[in-house]
N, C-alpha and C positions, 0 to 999 in steps of 0.2 A: 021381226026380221027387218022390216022399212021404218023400225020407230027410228028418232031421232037420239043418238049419241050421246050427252053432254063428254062424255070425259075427251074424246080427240080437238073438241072445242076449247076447252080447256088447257089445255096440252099445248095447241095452237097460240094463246090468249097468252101465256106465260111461258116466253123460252126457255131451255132448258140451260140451265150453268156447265158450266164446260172448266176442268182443271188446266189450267196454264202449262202443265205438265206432260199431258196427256199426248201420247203420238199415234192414238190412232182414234178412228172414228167410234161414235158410242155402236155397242153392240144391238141389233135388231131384237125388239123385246125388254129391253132395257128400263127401267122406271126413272125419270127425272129427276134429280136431286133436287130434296125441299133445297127454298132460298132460307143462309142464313141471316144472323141479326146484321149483317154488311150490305145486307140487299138492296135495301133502301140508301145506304149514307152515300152512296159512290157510284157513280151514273156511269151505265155501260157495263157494271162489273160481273153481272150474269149473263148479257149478251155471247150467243151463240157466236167465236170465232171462224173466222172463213177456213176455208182446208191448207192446208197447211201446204207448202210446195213439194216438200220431200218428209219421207216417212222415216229418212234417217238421220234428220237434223239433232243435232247435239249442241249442246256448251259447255265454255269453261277451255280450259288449256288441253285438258285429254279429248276434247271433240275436236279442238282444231290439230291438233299430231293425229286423231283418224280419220277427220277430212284430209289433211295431206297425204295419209298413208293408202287413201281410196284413190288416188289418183286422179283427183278431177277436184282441186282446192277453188278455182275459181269458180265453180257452180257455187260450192256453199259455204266460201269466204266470208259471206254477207250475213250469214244467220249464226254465226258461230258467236257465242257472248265473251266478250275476255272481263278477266277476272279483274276487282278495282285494285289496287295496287297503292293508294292514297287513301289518307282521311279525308271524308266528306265535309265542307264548308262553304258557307252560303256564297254566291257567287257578288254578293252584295260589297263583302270585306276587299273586294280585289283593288278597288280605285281606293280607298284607303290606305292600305300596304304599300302600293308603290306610289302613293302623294308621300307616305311619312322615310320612303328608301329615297325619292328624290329631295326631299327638303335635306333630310340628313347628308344627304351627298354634296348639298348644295353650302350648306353652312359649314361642315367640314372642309371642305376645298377652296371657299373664295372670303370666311374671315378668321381675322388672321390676329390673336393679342400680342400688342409688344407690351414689354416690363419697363420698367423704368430706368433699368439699366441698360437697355436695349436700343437697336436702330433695324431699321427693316427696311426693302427693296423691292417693289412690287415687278414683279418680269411678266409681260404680258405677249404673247406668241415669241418668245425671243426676245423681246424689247424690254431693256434696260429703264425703270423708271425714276424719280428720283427717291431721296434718302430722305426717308421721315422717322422721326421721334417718338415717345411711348405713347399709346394708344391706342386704336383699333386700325389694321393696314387690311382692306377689300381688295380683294382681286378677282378676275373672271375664273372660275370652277374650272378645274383641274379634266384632261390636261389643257388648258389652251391657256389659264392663267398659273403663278406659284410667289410665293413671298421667301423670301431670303431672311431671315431673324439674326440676327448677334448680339453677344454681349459687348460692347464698347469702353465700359469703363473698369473689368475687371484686369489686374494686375497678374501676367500670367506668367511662369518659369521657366525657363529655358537650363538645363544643367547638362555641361561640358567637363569631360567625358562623361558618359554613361557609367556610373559605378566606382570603384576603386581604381582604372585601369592606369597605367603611366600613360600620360598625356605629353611628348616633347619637342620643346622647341628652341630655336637657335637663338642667340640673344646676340647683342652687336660685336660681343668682344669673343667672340668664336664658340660661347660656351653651353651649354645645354642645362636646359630647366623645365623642370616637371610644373607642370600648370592645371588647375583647376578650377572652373568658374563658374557662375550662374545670371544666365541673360534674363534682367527683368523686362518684360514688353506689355504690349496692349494694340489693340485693333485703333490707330487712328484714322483711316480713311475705309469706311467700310465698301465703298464700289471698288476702291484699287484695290481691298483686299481680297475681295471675291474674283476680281475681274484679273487680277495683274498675276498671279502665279497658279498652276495648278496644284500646285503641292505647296504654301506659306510654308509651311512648318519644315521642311526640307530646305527651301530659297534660306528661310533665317537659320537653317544651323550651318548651312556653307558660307552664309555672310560673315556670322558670328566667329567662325573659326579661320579664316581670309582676316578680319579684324585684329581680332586676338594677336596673332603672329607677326602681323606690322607691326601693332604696336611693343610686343615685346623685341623685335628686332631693333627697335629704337634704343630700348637702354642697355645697361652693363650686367653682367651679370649680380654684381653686387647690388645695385641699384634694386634688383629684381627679388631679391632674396631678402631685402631688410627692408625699411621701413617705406619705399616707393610702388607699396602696392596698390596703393589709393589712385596715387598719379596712374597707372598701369591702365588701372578699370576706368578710368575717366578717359583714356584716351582710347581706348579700345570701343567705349560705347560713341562715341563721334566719329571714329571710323565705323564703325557699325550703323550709323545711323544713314552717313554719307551714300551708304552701298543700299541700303531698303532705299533710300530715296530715290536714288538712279533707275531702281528696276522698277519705281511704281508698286512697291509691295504692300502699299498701305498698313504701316507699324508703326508705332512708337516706341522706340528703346527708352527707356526709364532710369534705367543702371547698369553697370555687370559690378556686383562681386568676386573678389579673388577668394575663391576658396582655399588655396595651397598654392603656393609659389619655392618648390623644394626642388633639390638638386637629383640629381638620378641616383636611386638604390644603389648602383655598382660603385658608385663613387662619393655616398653621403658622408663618408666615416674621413675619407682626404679633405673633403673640401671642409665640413666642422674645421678640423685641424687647421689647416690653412684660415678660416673666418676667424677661430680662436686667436691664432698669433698674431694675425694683423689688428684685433682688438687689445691685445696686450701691446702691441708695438705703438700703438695713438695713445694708450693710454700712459705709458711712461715718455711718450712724446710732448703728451700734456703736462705733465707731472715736471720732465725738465723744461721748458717754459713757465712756467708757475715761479721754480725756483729763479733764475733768471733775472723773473723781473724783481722779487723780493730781493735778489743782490743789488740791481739797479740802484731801485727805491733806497736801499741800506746807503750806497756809495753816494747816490745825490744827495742824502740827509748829512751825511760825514760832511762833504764837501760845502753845503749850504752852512754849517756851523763853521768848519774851517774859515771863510771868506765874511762872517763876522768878525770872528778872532782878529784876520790880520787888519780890518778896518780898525779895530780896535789898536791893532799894534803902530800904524801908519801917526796915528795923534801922538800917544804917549812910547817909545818903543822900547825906553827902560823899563817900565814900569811892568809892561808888558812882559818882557825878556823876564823881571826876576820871578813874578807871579808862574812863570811857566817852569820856572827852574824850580823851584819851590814844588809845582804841583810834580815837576816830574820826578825829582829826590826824595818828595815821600812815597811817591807809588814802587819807584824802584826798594826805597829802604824798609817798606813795611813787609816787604816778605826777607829780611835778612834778619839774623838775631847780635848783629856786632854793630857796635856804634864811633861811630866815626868822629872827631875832633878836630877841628877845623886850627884852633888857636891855640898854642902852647900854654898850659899853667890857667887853661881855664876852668873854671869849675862848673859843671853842667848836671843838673839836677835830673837822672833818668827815673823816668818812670817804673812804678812797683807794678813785678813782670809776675806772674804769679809762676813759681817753678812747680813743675808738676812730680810729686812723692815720687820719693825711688820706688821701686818694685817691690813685696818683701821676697824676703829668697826663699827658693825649691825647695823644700825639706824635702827629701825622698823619704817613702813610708821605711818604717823598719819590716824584715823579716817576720813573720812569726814564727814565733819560736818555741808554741805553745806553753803550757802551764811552767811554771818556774819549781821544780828538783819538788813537785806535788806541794809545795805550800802556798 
C-alpha cells in the first residue's frame, strides 16, 4: 500500500501529446498516447498545450458566421482561423518581383529608340526640349518624363475630295470647274509641328483647300480645263506653303497633283460642244494662214522674176519685146488647132499633126430571128 509507484512517475517524466484538435480536456482515467516517430524531430510538438480560453472556439469561415451569430464576435474574433485564399511562396521572391516590375517600368518609360528616319523630343514635366536625331532619346520615367517620336522624312498624301464627290470652284471668268487633287507633304519642323496646331491634319486640309481656290480663281476657265494644269498645282502648292508657314505648322508641301480638272456633270455635254467648236474654229484659222502666206510667198516669187525680166528689158527693150511676143503667141497658139499667116504667098511648112481615126460606125445588132424556114 506505501510501496513506491513507478508508473505516476513516469507519466509525470513524459507529458502526455495533446491533438491540436481537441476542445476539451483529456478525460479522468485516460491512458497517454504513445509518442509517435515525430516525437523526437520537432521540439515542443508533444508538449502538453495550456487550456484553451473558450470551449467553443472554432475555424475557418463557418466558425467566424457562428461566432457572429453568437453575438459577442469580439470575444472570439482573435482565435477564429481564416481560410488562405493564395498560393504559398517563399517570402524571399518578393524583393525580386518588384526590383524586375521596377526596372521594367523604368526602361519602358525613360528609353526611348529613334529610327533613322526619325526625330524625337524629350518633354520633361512640361518642358520642351530640344530635337535630336536617330538614336537612343532618355527621359525621366513616366509620368514626370515622355519622348515625342516622328517620322520626318516620309512623303505623306493628302487627297481632296474624299472619294468621287463633285468638288467646285469659281474660276476668274465666272465659270465653274470640278477639281481634284492630291497634297504631297512631310513633317519639316518637328516642335512647330507638335507644338503649333492641335489637329495638323485638319490646319492642312483647310489650307489646302483656301489654296487650291485662289489659285484656281486666277485662271480662265479654259486655261483650267486644257493643258494649265501643271501651272495650277504649282501655284496652289506656294500658296499652300505661304499659309503652313504663317501658322507655324511645321510642314513641307512637296507638290499638289491635279487629279481631274472637269466641268460640272449638268453641263459636261455643252461645254465639250462648245471646246469642240472653238478647236475646229483655231484650227481652220490656222489652216487659212498657212494658205496666206503660201500666196504671199507665190506673188513675192512672180514679182522677184518679173523685176529681172524688166532689168533685162531697160538694156535691150526690142530684143526683149520680141522674145516675149514670141513666148506669148506660142502659149496662146498651142492650145488652138488653126494656123495663122502672117505674109501673103508664103509657104510655111506645118508640122505632121497626127489626126485621130474616125470612129467606126454603130452597127446595131440584128433582131433574132431564129432558125431560117428549119434549114
Amino acid at each position: 500500500m506505501n510501496g513506491f509507484d513507478p508508473a505516476p512517475a513516469a507519466r509525470d517524466a513524459e507529458p502526455p501529446v495533446v491533438d491540436a484538435d481537441d476542445t476539451a480536456p483529456d478525460a479522468p482515467g485516460t491512458a497517454a498516447p504513445v509518442p509517435g516517430p515525430w516525437h523526437q524531430s520537432r521540439a515542443g510538438r508533444g508538449a502538453r498545450r495550456g487550456p484553451k480560453r473558450d470551449a467553443a472556439r472554432v475555424s475557418g469561415v463557418k466558425g467566424l458566421l457562428a461566432t457572429i451569430a453568437a453575438g459577442n464576435p469580439a470575444r472570439h474574433l482573435g482565435g477564429v482561423r481564416v481560410p488562405r485564399l493564395y498560393p504559398g511562396f517563399s517570402r524571399s521572391w518578393l524583393p525580386w518581383i518588384a526590383g524586375a516590375v521596377v526596372a521594367g517600368w523604368l526602361g519602358a518609360t525613360s528609353l526611348h529608340p529613334v529610327g533613322p528616319h526619325e526625330q524625337a523630343i524629350v518633354v520633361t514635366a512640361g518642358a520642351w526640349g530640344p530635337v535630336q536625331g536617330p538614336g537612343l532619346a532618355v527621359s525621366w520615367p513616366w509620368p514626370v518624363g515622355s519622348v515625342v517620336v516622328a517620322d520626318v522624312t516620309s512623303v505623306r498624301h493628302l487627297v481632296l475630295p474624299e472619294g468621287e464627290a463633285e468638288h467646285l470652284m469659281l474660276t476668274r471668268d465666272g465659270a465653274l470647274i470640278d477639281v481634284g487633287y492630291d497634297v504631297r507633304w512631310r513633317i519639316g519642323n518637328l516642335r512647330d509641328h507638335a507644338l503649333g496646331a492641335a489637329e495638323p491634319d485638319g490646319l492642312l486640309r483647310l489650307a489646302a483647300e483656301n489654296a487650291m481656290r485662289g489659285a484656281v480663281a486666277r485662271v480662265d476657265f479654259g486655261a483650267g480645263l486644257g493643258s494649265g494644269r501643271d501651272a495650277l498645282g504649282h501655284d496652289a502648292a506656294q500658296r499652300l506653303q505661304v499659309l503652313l508657314d504663317r501658322d507655324r505648322a511645321g510642314i513641307l508641301v512637296t507638290g499638289i497633283d491635279i487629279r481631274r480638272a472637269d466641268p460640272p456633270a449638268r453641263v459636261a455635254e455643252a461645254l465639250r460642244a462648245i471646246t469642240s467648236a472653238r478647236s475646229d474654229a483655231q484650227t481652220e484659222a490656222t489652216q487659212a494662214q498657212s494658205w496666206g502666206h503660201q500666196l504671199i510667198a507665190t506673188a513675192q516669187g512672180e514679182a522677184g522674176a518679173f523685176d529681172k525680166v524688166y532689168e533685162q528689158y531697160r538694156h535691150a527693150p526690142d530684143v526683149i519685146h520680141r522674145q516675149m511676143y514670141y513666148a506669148t503667141m506660142e502659149r496662146v497658139l498651142a492650145q488652138s488647132d488653126k494656123v495663122i499667116v502672117d505674109a501673103p504667098g508664103a509657104t510655111i511648112a506645118l508640122p505632121a499633126q497626127t489626126v485621130p481615126a474616125p470612129a467606126p460606125p454603130v452597127v446595131p445588132p440584128r433582131p433574132d430571128t431564129g432558125p431560117a424556114n428549119g434549114h
